[in-house]
N, C-alpha and C positions, 0 to 999 in steps of 0.2 A: 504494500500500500504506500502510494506517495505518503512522502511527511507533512502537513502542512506548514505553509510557509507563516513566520508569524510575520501578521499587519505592519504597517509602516502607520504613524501619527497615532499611535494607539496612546488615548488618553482617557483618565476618566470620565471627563463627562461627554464620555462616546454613548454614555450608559441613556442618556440621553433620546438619540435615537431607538434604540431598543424598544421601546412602546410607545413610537411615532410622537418622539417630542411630549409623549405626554409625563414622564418622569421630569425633564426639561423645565417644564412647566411651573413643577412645585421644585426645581430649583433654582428657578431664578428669585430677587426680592421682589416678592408678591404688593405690600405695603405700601400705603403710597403715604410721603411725607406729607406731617403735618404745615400748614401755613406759617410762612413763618412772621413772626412779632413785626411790626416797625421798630427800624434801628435808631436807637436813640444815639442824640446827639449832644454834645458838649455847649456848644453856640447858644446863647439866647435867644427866646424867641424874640423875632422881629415885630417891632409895633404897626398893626395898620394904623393908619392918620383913618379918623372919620369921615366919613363919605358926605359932602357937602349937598346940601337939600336943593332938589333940580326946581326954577324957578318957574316953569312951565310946567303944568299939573294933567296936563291932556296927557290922553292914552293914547300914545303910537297906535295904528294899524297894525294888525298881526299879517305879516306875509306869511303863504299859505307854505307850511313845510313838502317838500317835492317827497315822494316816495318812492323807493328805487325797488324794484320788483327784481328778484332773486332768479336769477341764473341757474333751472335744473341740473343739477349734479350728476352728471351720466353715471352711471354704474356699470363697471368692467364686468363684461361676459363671461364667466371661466374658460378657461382653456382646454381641450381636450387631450386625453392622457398620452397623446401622439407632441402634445407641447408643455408640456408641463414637466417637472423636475422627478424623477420618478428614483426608486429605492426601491430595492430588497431585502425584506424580515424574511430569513430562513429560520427555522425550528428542526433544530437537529436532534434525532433519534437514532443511539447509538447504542445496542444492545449488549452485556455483562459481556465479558470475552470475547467480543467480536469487533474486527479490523474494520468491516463496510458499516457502512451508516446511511439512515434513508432520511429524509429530508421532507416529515411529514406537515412541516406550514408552511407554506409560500406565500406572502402576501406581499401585494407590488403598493407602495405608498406612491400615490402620487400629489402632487405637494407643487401648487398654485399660488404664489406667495403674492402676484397682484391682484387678486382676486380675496387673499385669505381665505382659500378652501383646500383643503387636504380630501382626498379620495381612496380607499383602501379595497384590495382588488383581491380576493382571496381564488387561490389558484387549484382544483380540485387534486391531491396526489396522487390520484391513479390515472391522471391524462395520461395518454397514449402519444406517444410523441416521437420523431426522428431522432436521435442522438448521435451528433455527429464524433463519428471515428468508431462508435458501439455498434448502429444498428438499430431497430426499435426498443422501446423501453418505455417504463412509464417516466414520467417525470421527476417523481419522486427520486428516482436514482443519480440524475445528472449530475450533481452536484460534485458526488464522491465520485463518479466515472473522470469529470473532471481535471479532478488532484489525482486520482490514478493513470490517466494520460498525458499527465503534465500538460494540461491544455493550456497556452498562456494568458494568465492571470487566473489561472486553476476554476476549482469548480463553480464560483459563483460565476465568472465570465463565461462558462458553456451556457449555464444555468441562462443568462440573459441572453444570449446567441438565441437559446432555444425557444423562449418565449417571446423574442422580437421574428421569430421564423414562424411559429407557430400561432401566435395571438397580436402579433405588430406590435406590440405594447416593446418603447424603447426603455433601456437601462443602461444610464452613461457606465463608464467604466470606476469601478472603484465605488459604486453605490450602492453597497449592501454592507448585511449584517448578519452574523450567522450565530445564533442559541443554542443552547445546547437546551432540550426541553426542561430536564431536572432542575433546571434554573429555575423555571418557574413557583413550584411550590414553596424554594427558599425568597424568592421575592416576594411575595402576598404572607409571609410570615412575619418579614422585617418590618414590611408597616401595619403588623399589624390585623392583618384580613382585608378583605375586600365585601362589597354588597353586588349582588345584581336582581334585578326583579324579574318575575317571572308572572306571565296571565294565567298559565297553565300548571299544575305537577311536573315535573318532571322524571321520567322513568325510563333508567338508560340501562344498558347489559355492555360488560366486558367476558373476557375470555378470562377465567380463575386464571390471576397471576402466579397459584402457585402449582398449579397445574395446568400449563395453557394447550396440552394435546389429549385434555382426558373430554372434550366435551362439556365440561361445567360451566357456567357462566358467574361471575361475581355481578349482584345489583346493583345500583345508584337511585339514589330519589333522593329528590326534593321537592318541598310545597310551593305551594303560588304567593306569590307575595313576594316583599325584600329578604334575599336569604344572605344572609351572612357567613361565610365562608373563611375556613383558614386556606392555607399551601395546598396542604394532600386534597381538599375538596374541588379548589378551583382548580386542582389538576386534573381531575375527576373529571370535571364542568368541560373542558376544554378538551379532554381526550376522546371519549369514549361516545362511540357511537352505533353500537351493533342493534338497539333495538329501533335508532333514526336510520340516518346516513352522513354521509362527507358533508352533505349539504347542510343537514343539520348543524352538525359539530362546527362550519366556519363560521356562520351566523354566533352562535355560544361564543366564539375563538374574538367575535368583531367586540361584543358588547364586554367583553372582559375587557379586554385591552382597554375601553373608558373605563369602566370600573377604577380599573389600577391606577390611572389618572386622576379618579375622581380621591379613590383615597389618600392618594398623593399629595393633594393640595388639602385636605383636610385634617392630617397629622404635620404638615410643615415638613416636608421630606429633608429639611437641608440637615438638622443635626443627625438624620438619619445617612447621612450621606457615606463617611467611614463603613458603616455595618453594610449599605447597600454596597458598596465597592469592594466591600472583603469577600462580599457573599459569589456575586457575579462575576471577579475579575478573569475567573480559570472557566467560566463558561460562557462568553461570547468572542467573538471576533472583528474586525472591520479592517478596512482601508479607507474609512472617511475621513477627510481634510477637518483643521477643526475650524474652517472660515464654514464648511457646509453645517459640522455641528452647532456652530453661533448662531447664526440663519434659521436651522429647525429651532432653537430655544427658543429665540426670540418670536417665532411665530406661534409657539408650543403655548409658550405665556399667556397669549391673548386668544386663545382658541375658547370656543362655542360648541355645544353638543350638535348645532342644527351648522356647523362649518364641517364638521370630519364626518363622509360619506361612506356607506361600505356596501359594498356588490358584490352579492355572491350569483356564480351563473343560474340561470334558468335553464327547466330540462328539457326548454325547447331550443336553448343553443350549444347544450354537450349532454349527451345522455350513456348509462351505461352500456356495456358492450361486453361480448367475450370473443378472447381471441386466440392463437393454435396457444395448442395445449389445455385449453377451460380454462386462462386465466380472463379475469372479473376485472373490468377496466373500466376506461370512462374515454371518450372520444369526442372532439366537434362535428354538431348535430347537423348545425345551422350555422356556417361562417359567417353569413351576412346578417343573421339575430344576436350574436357574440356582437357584432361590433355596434350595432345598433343599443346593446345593453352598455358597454365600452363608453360609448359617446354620451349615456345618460348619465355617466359616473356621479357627478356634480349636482344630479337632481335627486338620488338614491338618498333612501331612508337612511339618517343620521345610525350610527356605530352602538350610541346608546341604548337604540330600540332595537334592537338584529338580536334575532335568538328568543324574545323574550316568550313565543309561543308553548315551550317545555315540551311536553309529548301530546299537546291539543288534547281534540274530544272534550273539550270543559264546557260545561253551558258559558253560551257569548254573555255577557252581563248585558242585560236591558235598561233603557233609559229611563228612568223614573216618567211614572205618569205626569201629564202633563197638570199645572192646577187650572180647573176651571174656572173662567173668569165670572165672580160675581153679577150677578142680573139685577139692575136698578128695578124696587118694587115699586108698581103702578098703581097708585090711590085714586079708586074712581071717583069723583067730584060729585056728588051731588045733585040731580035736577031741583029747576025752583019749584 
């Protein structure tokens, strides 16, 4: 197995990007100073002389003040993810004793800075895809084929090769980020937990982790409402999918990631900072510049739930598929529905909301009856 190479400009608050600026966010200073005093002076005050009484007592004419009618403020159109500043979040999954590693989250940020809109592209891992120098493959493999081919600028640079060949979607060079999963449930423990809400229960199935070839399955559940969550749960929350799908689980993968933001900014993440850096430093990666880290903070800061977008495909533009050997894949359905979903990026449902249906079938909540509007009573008058 190629070795990997370690990053060049790797610095802490690379940690930053890791959850799309949104760690960033609660580390920059949030507070905004108090006004300050008038500065006192030494000097005396100066005497006004009295205003000599005007001998003419008429009242001027008021000229009529002119009014100057304001200049509509155009509003910049977002960009589409063909122009826009794009990034890769890899989540890498690296199994006890084993060399290969598959690269189970792919998400392409794409990041609209005149616009202040971020867009978040979740990529299914079992797309079917060309890999160039391998052969077919799913997607999820690229990464590590890669650094195993010494492809140059290793595996994230295939990784975007194949997704600007396969989905147009550009990734400049040097714009990723690569996780190691197990990061995760030590992050959501440093601050603390996290919340995410749910309309529905949720009822998910894994493969018994300590039996994962006997057929058993291990449960998950959670209720509807705000749940509160440590590490091992929102690993849970973000992994597992056997009794949804992929589709499921990237929606759950969208809204965690604000979650993590949101709790961020509400423990003060900075004295947290040391702990976060101790925890994370041997599980992620990069070669981002820190002029591009500045850039995401400073837009990380001022983000909005209804500014950061997230898209996961529809199964009318990549639908599953099997192929030789009865391997269970996922393929493009509809090219020209993918990009037409692609171009919506910017209008897609905020990151906050994704996921939050659980396992459905819950009765829909109904709108409280309406109150009817009281009837003025008619007092019949009287004949003479």
């Amino acid at each position: 197995m190629a070795k990997l190479r370690k990053p060049r400009g790797f610095r802490p608050w690379l940690l930053a990007v890791l959850v799309l600026m949104l760690l960033a966010s609660a580390c920059q200073p949030g507070s905004t100073p108090l006004a300050q005093a008038p500065t006192a002076t030494s000097e005396p005050p100066t005497a006004v002389p009295p205003t000599a009484e005007p001998t003419n007592t008429a009242t001027p004419a008021e000229s009529p003040t002119p009014t100057l009618t304001p200049e509509p403020t155009a509003t910049k159109a977002p960009k589409t993810i063909h122009e826009t500043d794009n990034y890769l979040v890899l989540g890498m999954d690296q199994r006890p004793n084993e060399g290969a590693w598959r690269t189970d989250t792919i998400i392409v940020v794409a990041v609209d800075y005149d616009a202040g809109q971020v867009g978040m592209v979740s990529i299914p891992r079992d797309l079917w895809v060309n890999i160039p120098g391998y052969g077919m493959g799913r997607i999820n493999q690229v990464d590590f084929e890669g650094e195993s081919l010494k492809y140059p600028g290793g595996g994230p640079a295939l990784l975007a090769k194949v997704i600007q060949t396969e989905l147009g979607i550009p990734i400049p060079e040097k714009h990723w980020v690569r996780l190691r999963l197990e990061a995760l449930p030590e992050l959501v423990d440093a601050l603390g937990g996290v919340t995410v809400t749910l309309d529905c229960p949720l009822h998910e199935l894994t493969p018994d982790p300590k039996a994962p070839d006997s057929g058993a399955y291990e449960h998950f559940d959670l209720p509807a409402g705000e749940v509160f969550m440590d590490g091992a749960t929102a690993a849970k929350f973000a992994r597992y999918r056997y009794a949804s799908s992929d589709f499921s689980r990237a929606k759950r993968q969208q809204q965690l990631i604000w979650a993590i933001r949101e709790r961020a900014l509400q423990v003060d993440a900075i004295p947290q900072i040391p702990q976060l850096w101790k925890t994370l430093s041997k599980t992620f990666k990069t070669e981002l510049s820190l002029v591009d880290v500045i850039r995401l903070a400073r837009l990380g800061s001022s983000m909005k739930a209804n500014q950061v977008h997230g898209l996961v495909f529809s199964q009318k533009a990549i639908a599953n598929a099997v192929v030789g050997g009865g391997a269970q894949v996922v393929k493009v359905l509809d090219s020209a529905q993918l990009q037409r979903e692609l171009a919506g990026l910017f209008r897609a449902q905020s990151i906050s909301a994704q996921g939050r249906e659980g396992s459905g079938g819950c009765p829909t909540p109904q709108p409280p009856p309406a109150t009817p509007t009281p009837t003025a009573e008619v007092t019949a008058t009287p004949g003479p």
